[in-house]
C-alpha positions as CSV (number, residue, x, y, z in Angstrom):
1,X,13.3,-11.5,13.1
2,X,10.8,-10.3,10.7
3,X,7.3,-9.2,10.6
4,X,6.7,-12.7,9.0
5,X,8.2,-14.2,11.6
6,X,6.5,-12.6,14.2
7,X,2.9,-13.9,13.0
8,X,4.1,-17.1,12.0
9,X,5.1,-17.8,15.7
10,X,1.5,-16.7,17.1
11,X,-1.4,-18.9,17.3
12,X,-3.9,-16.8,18.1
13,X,-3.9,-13.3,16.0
14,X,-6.7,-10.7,15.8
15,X,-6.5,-7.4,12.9
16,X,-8.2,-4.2,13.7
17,X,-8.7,-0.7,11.8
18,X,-5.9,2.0,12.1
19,X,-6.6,4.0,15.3
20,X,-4.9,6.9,13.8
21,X,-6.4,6.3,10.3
22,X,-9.8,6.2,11.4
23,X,-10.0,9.1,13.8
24,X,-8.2,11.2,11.3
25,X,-11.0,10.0,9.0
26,X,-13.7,10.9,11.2
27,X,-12.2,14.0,11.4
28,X,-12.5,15.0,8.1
29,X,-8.6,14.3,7.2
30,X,-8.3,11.3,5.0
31,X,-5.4,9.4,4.6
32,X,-3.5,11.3,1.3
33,X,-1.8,7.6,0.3
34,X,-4.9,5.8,0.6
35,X,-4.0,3.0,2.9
36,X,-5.8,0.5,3.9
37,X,-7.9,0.6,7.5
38,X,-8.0,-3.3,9.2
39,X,-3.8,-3.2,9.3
40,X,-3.3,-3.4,12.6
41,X,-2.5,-6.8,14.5
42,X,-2.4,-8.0,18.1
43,X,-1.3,-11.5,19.4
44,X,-2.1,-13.4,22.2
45,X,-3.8,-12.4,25.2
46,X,-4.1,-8.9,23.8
47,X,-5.6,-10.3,20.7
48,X,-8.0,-12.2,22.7
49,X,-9.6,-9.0,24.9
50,X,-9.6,-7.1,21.9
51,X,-11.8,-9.8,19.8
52,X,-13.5,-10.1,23.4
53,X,-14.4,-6.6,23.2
54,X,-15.3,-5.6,19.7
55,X,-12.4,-3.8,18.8
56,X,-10.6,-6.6,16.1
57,X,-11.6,-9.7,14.8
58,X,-9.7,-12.9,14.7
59,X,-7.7,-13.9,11.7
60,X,-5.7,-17.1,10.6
61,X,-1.7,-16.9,10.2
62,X,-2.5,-17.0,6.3
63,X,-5.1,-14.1,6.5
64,X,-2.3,-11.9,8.4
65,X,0.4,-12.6,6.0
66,X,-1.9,-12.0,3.0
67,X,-2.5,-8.3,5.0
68,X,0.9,-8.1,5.7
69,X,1.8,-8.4,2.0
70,X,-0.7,-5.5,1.5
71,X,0.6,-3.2,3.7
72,X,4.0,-3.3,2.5
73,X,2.2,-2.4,-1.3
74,X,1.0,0.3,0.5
75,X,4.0,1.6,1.8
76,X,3.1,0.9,5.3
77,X,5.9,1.4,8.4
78,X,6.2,-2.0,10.5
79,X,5.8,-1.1,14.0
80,X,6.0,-4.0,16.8
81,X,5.1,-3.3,20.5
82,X,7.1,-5.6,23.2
83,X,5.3,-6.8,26.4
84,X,6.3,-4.0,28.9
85,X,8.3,-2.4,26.3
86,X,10.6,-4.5,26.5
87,X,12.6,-5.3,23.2
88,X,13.8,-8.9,23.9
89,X,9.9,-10.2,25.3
90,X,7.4,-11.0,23.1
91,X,5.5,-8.7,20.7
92,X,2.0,-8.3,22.2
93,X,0.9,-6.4,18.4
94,X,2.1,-4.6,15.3
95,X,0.8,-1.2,13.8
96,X,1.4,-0.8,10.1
97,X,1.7,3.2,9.9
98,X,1.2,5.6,7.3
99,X,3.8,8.9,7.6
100,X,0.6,11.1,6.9
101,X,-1.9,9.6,9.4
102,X,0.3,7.5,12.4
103,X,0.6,10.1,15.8
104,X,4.3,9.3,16.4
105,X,5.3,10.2,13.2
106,X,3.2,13.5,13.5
107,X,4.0,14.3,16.7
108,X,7.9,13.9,16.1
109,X,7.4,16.0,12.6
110,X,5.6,18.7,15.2
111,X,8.6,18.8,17.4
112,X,6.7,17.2,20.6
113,X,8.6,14.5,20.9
114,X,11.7,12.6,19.4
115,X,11.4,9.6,17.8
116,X,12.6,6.6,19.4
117,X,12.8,3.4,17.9
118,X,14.9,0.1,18.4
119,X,16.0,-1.7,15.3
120,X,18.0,-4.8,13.6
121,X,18.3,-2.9,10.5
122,X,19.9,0.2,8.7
123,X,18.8,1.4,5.0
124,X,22.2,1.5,3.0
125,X,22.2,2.7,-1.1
126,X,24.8,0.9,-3.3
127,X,26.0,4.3,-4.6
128,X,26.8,2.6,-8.2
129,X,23.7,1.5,-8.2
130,X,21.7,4.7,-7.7
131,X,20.2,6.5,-11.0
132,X,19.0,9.4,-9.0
133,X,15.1,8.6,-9.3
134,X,14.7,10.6,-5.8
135,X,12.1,7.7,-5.1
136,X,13.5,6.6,-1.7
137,X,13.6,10.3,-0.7
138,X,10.3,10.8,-1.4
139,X,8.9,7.5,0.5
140,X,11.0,7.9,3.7
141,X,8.8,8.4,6.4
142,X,11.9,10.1,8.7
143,X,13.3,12.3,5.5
144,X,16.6,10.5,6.4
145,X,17.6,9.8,2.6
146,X,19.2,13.0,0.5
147,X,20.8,13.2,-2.4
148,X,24.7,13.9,-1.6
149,X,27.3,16.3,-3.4
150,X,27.3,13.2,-6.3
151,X,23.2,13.7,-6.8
152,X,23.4,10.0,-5.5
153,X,20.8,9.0,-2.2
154,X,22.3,8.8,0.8
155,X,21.1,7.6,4.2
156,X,21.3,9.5,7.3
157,X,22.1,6.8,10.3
158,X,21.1,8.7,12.8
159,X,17.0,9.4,11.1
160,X,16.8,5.7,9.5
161,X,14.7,3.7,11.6
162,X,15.4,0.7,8.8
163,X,11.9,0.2,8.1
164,X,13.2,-1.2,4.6
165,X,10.2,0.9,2.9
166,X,13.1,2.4,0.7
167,X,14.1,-0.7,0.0
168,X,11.2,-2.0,-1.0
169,X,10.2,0.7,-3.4
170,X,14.0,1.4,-5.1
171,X,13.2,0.8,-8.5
172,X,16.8,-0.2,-9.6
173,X,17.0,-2.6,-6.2
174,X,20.0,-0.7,-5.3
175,X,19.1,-0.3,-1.5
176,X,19.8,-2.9,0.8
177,X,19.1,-3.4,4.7
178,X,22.6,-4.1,6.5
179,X,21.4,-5.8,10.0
180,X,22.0,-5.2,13.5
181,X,20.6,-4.2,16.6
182,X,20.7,-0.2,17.1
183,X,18.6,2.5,18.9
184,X,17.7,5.5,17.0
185,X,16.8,8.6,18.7
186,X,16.1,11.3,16.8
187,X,15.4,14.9,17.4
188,X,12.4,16.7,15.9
189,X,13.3,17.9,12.6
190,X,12.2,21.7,13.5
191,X,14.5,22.0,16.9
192,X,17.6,20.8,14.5
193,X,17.3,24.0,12.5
């Protein structure tokens, strides 16, 4: 299932700033893509003690899809979080993250702790297809696309965590998402070298 699909089966849906955004902000470290704060959604009763508390504000269906659209613009990571981490319960929220600003993407870049991440999708380039822009290399939050020995992109399987942003932003449309459940666990780039 999608993102999409994900709001479009909750009734009740709250939206509240970027945790990692906005403390980055206060701390003097501004997002360097510019993306935008209120991104991040909860659902259900989580959505409910956070509107309770102060933290989000409720939003229609429409009003999340319409941010939805906006963080994929921005180049935003898709990030759902299962009840009790559990993959196949419901999604209790979503953080759209920025590879500049979200922890987990930090903290894996720092080598303190491997990135994790379940998926239904892998990024795959249509080598014929590829005219060597270098745009999907430069937009992948894991550094998993290179250019191989034919200075055509290639996707690492083992770094894509098939967030589709590569996808999204391949100017020749040349990069599709092939489906399927996987796990990715990947090392911190420093302790492969």
């Amino acid at each position: 299932q999608t993102v999409a699909d994900i709001i479009k089966k909750n009734e009740f849906i709250a939206v509240g700033n970027c945790f990692c955004r906005q403390y980055r902000l206060m701390l003097d470290q501004p997002c360097k893509i510019h993306a935008p704060m209120e991104v991040c959604f909860t659902f259900g009763k989580s959505a409910r003690h956070v509107v309770q508390q102060g933290f989000a504000r409720q939003i229609t269906q429409e009003e999340a899809l319409k941010i939805l659209k906006g963080t994929e613009e921005a180049g935003l990571v898709h990030k759902a979080f299962h009840n009790g981490s559990d993959i196949y319960k419901d999604e209790n929220s979503i953080c759209n993250c920025c590879k500049c600003c979200c922890d987990t993407f930090t903290l894996w870049r720092m080598g303190a702790t491997p990135m994790v991440n379940s998926t239904n999708f892998l990024s795959v380039v249509k080598q014929d297809g590829c005219v060597s822009c270098g745009t999907c290399i430069e937009k992948c939050p894991m550094d998993a696309i290179s250019f191989n020995s034919d200075n055509k992109a290639e996707v690492n399987p083992e770094l894509c965590i098939g967030c589709g942003i590569c996808a999204h932003f391949c100017p020749e449309n040349t990069i599709i998402l092939k489906e399927g459940l996987r796990k990715v666990f990947a090392a911190p780039p420093r302790l492969k070298n």
